[in-house]
C-alpha positions as CSV (number, residue, x, y, z in Angstrom):
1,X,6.9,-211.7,0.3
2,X,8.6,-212.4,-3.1
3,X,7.5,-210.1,-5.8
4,X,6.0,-210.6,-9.5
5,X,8.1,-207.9,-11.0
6,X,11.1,-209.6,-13.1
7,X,15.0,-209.0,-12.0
8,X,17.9,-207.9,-13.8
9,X,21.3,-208.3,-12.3
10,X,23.4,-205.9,-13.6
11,X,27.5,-205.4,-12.8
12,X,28.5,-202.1,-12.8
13,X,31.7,-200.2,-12.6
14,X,33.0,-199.0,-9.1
15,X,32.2,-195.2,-10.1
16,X,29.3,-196.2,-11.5
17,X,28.1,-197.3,-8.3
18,X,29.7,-195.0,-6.2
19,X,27.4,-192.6,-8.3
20,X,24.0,-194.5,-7.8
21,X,24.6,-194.9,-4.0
22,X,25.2,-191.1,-3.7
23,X,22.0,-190.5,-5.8
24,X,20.2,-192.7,-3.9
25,X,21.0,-191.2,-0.2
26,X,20.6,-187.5,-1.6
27,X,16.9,-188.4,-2.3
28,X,16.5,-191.4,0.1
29,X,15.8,-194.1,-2.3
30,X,17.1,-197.4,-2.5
31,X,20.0,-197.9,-4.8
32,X,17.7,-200.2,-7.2
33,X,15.0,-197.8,-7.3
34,X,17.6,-195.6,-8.5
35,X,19.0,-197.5,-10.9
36,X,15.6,-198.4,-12.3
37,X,14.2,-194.7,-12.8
38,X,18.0,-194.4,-14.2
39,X,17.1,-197.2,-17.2
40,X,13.7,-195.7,-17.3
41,X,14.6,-191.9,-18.3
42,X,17.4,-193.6,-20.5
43,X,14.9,-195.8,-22.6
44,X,12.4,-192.7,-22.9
45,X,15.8,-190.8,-24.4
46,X,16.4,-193.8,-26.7
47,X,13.3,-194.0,-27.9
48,X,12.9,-190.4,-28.7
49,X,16.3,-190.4,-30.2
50,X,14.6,-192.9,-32.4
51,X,11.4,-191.8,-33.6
52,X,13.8,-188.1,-34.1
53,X,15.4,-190.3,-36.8
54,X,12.3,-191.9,-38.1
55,X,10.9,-188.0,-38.8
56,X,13.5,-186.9,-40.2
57,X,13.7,-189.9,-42.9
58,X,10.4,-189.6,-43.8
59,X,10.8,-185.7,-44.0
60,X,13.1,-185.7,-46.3
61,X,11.2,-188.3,-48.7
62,X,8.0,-186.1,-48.5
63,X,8.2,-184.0,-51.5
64,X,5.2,-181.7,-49.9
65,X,6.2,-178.7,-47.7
66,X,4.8,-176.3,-46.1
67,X,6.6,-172.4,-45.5
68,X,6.7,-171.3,-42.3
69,X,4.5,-168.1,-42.6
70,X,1.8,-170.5,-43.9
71,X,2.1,-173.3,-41.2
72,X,1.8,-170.8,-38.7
73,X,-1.3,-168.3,-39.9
């Protein structure tokens, strides 16, 4: 049965896929199942990466701060 979910074909390096394939036996997944929770955890780091940056710009505009004893009573 053909599925909904869209494709990606992706060509990797031979180490690369050395890699996955010996990820994917260790915990008994298929190699795209792998790969996918791969791209997943690597998106969620990109995106934090980016709202890191995003804090930090608008930290250092905000002329209001807080000390440290105070945040905290």
């Amino acid at each position: 049965m053909p599925t909904k979910q869209p494709r990606l074909n992706v060509v990797l390096a031979p180490s690369t896929f050395v890699t996955i394939e010996k990820i994917a036996r260790h915990q008994g997944k298929s190699m795209s199942v792998v790969a996918k929770e791969l791209m997943e955890d690597a998106i969620e780091k990109h995106e934090d990466m980016l709202l890191s940056e995003l804090a930090m710009k608008r930290e250092a505009r905000s002329k209001k701060t807080v000390g440290h004893d105070k945040a905290w009573r």
